[in-house]
C-alpha positions as a Markdown table, in Angstrom:
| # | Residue | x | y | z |
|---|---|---|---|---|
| 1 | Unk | 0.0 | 0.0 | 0.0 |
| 2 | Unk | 1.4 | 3.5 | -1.0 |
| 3 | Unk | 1.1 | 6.7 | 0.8 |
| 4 | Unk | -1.5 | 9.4 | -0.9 |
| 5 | Unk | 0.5 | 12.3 | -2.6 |
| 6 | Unk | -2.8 | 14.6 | -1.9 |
| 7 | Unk | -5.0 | 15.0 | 0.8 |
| 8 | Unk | -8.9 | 13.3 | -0.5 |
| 9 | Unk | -10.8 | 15.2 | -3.0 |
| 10 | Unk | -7.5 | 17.5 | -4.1 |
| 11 | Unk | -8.2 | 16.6 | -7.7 |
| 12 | Unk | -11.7 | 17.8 | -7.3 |
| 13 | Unk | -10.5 | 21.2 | -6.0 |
| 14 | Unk | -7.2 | 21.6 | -8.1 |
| 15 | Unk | -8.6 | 23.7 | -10.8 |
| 16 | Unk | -10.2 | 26.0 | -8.5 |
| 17 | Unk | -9.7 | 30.2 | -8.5 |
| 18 | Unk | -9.8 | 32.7 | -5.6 |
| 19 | Unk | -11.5 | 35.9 | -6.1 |
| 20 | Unk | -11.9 | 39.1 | -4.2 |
| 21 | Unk | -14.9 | 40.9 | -4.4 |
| 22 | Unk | -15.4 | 43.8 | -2.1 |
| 23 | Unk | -18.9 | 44.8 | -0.9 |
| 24 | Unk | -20.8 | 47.6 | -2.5 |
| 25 | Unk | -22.2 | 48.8 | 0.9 |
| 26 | Unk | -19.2 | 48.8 | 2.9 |
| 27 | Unk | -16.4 | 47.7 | 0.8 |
| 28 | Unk | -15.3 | 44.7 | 2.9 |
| 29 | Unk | -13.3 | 42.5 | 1.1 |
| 30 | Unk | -14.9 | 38.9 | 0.5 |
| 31 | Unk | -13.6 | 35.7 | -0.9 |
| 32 | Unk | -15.3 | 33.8 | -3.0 |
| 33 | Unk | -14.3 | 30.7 | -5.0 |
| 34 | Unk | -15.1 | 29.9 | -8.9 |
| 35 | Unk | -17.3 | 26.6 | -7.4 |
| 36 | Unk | -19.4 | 29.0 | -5.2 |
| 37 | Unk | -21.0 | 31.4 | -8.2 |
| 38 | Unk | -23.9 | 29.8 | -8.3 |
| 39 | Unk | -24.5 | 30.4 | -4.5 |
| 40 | Unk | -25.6 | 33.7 | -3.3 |
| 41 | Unk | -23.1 | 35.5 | -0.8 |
| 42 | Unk | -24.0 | 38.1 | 1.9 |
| 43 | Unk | -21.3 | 40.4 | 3.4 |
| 44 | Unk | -20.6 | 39.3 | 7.2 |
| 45 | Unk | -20.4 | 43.1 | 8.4 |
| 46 | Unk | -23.5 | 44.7 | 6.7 |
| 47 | Unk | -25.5 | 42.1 | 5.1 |
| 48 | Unk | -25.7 | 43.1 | 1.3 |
| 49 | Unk | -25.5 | 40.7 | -1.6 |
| 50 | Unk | -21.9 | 40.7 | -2.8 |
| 51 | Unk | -22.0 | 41.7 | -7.0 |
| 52 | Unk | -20.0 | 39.3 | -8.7 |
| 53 | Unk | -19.3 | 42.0 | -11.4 |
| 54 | Unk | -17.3 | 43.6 | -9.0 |
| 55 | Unk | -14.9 | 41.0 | -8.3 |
| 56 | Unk | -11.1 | 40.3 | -9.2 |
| 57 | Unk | -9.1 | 37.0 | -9.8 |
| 58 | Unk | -6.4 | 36.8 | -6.8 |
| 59 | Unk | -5.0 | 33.5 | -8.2 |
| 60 | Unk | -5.1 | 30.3 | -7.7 |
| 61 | Unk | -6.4 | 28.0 | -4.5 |
């Protein structure tokens, strides 16, 4: 038996890119993850929805 080079599920999540969005009410800076655009996203501090038109790639995961 050989030893795992990854840790479970790392080819599922290989591909996957960071992004910063920043909120339009208060400009908190969110990250939010290619695999999560189809989920809506709230910003912790003052509860708007978070415009994915607004956000930038940061790089890889």
């Amino acid at each position: 038996m050989s030893t795992p080079q990854h840790c479970p599920g790392y080819e599922q999540f290989k591909n996957l890119k960071s992004f910063t969005c920043k909120c339009p009410g208060c400009s908190q800076e969110v990250e939010i993850f290619s695999d999560e655009f189809d989920k809506k996203h709230v910003c912790k501090k003052c509860g708007q929805e978070i415009d994915f038109t607004q956000c930038t790639l940061s790089g890889g995961a």
